[in-house]
C-alpha positions in Angstrom: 22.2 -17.2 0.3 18.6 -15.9 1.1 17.4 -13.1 -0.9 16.9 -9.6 1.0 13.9 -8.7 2.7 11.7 -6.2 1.2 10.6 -2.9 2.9 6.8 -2.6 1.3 4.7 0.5 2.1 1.3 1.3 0.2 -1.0 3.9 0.9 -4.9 4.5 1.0 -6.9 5.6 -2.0 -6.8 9.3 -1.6 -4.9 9.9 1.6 -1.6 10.7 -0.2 -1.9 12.6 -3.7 1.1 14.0 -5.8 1.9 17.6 -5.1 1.0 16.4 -1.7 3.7 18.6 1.3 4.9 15.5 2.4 7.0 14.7 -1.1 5.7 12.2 -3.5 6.7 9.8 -6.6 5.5 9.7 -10.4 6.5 7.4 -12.8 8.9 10.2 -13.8 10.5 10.9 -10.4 10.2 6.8 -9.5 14.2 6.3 -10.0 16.7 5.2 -6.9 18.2 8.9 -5.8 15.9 11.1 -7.7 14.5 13.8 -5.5 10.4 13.2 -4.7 7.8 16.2 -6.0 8.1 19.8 -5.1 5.1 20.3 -2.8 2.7 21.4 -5.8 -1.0 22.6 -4.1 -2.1 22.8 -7.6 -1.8 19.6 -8.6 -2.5 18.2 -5.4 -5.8 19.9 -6.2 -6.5 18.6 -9.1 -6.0 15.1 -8.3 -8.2 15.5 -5.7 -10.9 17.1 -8.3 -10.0 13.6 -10.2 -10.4 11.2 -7.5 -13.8 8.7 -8.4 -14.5 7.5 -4.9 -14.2 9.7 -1.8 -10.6 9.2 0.1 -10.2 5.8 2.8 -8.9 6.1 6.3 -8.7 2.4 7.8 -10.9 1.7 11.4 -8.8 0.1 14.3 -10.7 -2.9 13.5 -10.1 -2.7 9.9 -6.1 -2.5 10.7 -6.3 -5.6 12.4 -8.1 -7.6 9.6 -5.4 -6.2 7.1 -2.7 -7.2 9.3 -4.1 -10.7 10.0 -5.0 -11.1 6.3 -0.9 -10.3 5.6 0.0 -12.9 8.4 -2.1 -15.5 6.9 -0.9 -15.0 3.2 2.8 -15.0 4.1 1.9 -18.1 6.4 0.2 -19.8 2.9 3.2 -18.7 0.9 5.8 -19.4 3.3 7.2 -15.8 3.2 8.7 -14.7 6.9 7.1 -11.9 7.8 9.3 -9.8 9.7 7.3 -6.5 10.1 3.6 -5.4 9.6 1.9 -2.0 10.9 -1.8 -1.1 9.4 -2.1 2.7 9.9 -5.6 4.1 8.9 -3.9 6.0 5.9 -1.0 3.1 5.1 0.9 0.1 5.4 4.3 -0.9 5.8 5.2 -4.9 5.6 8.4 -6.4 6.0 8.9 -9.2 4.4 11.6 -12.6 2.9 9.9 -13.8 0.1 12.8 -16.7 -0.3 13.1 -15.7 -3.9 9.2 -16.9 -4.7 8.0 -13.5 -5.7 9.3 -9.9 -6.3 8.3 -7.0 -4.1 6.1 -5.9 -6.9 4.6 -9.4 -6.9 3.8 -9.5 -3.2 2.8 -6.1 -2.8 0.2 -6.5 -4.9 -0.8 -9.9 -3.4 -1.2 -8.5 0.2 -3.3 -5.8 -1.1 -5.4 -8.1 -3.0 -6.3 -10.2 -0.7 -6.4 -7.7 2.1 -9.1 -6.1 -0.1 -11.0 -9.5 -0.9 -11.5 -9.7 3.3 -12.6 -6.0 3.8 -15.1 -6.5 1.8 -16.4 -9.8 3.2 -15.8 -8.3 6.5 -17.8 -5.2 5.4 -15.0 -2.7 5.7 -15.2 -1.8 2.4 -17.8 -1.8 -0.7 -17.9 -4.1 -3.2 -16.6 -1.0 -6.2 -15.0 1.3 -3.8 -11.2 1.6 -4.5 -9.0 0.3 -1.5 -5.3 1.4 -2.0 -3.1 3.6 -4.4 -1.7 2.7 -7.7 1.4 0.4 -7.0 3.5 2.0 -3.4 7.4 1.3 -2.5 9.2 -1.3 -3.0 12.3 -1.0 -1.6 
């Protein structure tokens, strides 16, 4: 029996901070049917204030990379991608990973190498942060 296929999203650096309107997850609130954050301006705020590099909204041309950089990886790994869509703020990936890798696992692969080729491509600086600490895994 095949393993399920994961539902991955991530989002830019910046573009979605806790305390944002639109509901967020700590490491507190991170638990299958807990409630995301209260809307919470102040700390939205502040995270903001804490932010090192200035927040990333992805090009159309950008997207495209990403999303090519994805289709090559799981072509590499032999994952079936089922699903990609590159927005400028996130991304969402569906993906089988035939029991190779958990979510967490490729998550972070697709980000790291999506990364590696905006930066050759010159969609991104060599120290600028990319993406957000970790994203769903569902």
């Amino acid at each position: 029996m095949s393993a399920p296929a994961y539902f991955l999203t991530w989002s830019c650096y910046g573009t979605w901070l806790h305390g944002d309107a639109r509901g967020s997850v700590d490491s507190g609130s991170n638990q299958r049917g807990t409630p995301p954050l209260s809307p919470d301006s102040r700390r939205r705020q502040s995270e903001s204030e804490r932010m090192r590099y200035p927040h990333v909204l992805r090009s159309a041309e950008a997207r495209i990379l990403i999303a090519k950089t994805i289709e090559a990886h799981c072509q590499v790994r032999k994952w079936t991608l089922l699903a990609v869509n590159v927005r400028s703020s996130h991304v969402h990936v569906v993906v089988d990973c035939h029991e190779s890798a958990p979510p967490e696992r490729a998550m972070e692969q697709f980000k790291s190498w999506s990364t590696r080729c905006l930066r050759e491509a010159g969609y991104a600086l060599p120290d600028q942060k990319s993406w957000t600490e970790h994203g769903s895994t569902r």
